[in-house]
N, C-alpha and C positions, 0 to 999 in steps of 0.2 A: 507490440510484443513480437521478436522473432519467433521463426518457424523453425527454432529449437524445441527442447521438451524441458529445459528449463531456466530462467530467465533471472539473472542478476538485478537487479536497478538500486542503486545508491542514491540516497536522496539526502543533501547538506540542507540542516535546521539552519534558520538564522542564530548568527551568532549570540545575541542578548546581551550587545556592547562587550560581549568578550574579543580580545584578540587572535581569536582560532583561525580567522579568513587570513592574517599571515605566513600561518602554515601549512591551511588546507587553501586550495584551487581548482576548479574544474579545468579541465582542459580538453575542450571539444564536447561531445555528448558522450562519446563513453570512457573518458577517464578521469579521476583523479589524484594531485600532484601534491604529493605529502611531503614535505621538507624534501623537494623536489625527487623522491622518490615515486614512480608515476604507477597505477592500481587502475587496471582495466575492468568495465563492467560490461552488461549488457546495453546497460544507458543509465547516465547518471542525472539528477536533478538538483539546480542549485539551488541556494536558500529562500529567491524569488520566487520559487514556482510555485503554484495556484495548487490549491487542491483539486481542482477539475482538471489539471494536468497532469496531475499526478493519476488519476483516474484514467487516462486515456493514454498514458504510459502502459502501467502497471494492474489495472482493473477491466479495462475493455475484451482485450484480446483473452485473457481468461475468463472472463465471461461469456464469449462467444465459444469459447472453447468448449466450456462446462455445457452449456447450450448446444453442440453437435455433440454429446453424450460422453465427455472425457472426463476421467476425473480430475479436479483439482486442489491446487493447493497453493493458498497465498500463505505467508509467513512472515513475519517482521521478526526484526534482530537487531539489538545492539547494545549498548550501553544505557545505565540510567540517565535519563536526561538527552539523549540524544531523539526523540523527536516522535518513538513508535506510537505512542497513544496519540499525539496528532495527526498521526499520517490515520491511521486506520480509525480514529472514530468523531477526529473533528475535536472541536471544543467540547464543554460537558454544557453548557446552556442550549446549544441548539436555537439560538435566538435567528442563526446568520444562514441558510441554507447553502450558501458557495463557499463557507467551512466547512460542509460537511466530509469527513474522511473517507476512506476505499470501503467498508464495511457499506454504512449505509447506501453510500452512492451503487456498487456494484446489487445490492441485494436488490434495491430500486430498478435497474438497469435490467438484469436477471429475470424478474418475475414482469415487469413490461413487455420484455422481448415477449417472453412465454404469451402470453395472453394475448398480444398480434397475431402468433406464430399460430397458437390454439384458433380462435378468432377466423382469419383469414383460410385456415383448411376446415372448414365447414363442419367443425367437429373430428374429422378426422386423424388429428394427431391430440395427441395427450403428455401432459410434461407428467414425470414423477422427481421432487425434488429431495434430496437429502442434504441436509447443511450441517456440518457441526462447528462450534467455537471454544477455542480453548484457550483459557485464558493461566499461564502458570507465573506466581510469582512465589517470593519468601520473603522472610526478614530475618536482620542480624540485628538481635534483642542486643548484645551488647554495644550495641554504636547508636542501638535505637533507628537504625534506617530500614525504610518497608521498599522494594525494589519488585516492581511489575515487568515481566516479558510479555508479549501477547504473539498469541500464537490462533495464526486464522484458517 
């Protein structure tokens, strides 16, 4: 994470044999190149990337943040089908733990830190944590489609 106050990062889903990778491209880590129209980010991530790198993108540095007592805020956006519910919670079987998305990985990472950080001051420091999840979606009854945002 830059030492901005707040941080872009685009992250390209695999395509799922569609032809999208003809007209999107990453180009460097912080841009991409839309029908060669080029969209600057903070850092962007291609359809390869792991979800533990995606974590150490996008989840570490605000965690540590949130951890020296700031407030935070992650949020995914974008389109249906473009990738937010895998980025933030992984698959839904939970079979594979290096699937797991920003959500669990960071809440994991968060509450470890704490209990070192607790731990290691001989009692002397204490976490107070507040988390909330929001999750907004709707649906258009007449097309019959159900369309979830997640908002973290």
């Amino acid at each position: 994470m830059s030492d901005s106050t707040v941080s872009v990062i685009a992250r390209i889903r695999p395509s799922r044999g569609l032809t999208s990778n003809d007209v999107l491209n990453l180009d460097g880590e912080d841009s991409i190149l839309v029908n060669s129209q080029r969209y600057t980010f903070t850092r962007c991530l291609g359809p390869e990337a792991r979800q533990d790198t995606v974590f150490e993108v996008a989840g570490r540095g605000i965690s540590d943040a949130a951890l020296g007592g700031y407030n935070c805020t992650l949020f995914a956006y974008g389109q249906t089908g473009s990738g937010k519910t895998h980025t933030i919670y992984g698959p839904n079987d939970g079979k594979d733990p290096t699937q797991q998305g920003l959500l669990p990985r960071t809440l994991e990472y968060v509450f470890s830190q704490m209990r070192t950080k607790e731990e290691s001051s001989g009692g002397r420091l204490k976490y107070s944590v507040k988390v909330s999840f929001l999750e907004v979606g709707w649906t258009f009854r007449s097309y019959n489609i159900s369309q979830i945002a997640l908002l973290v």
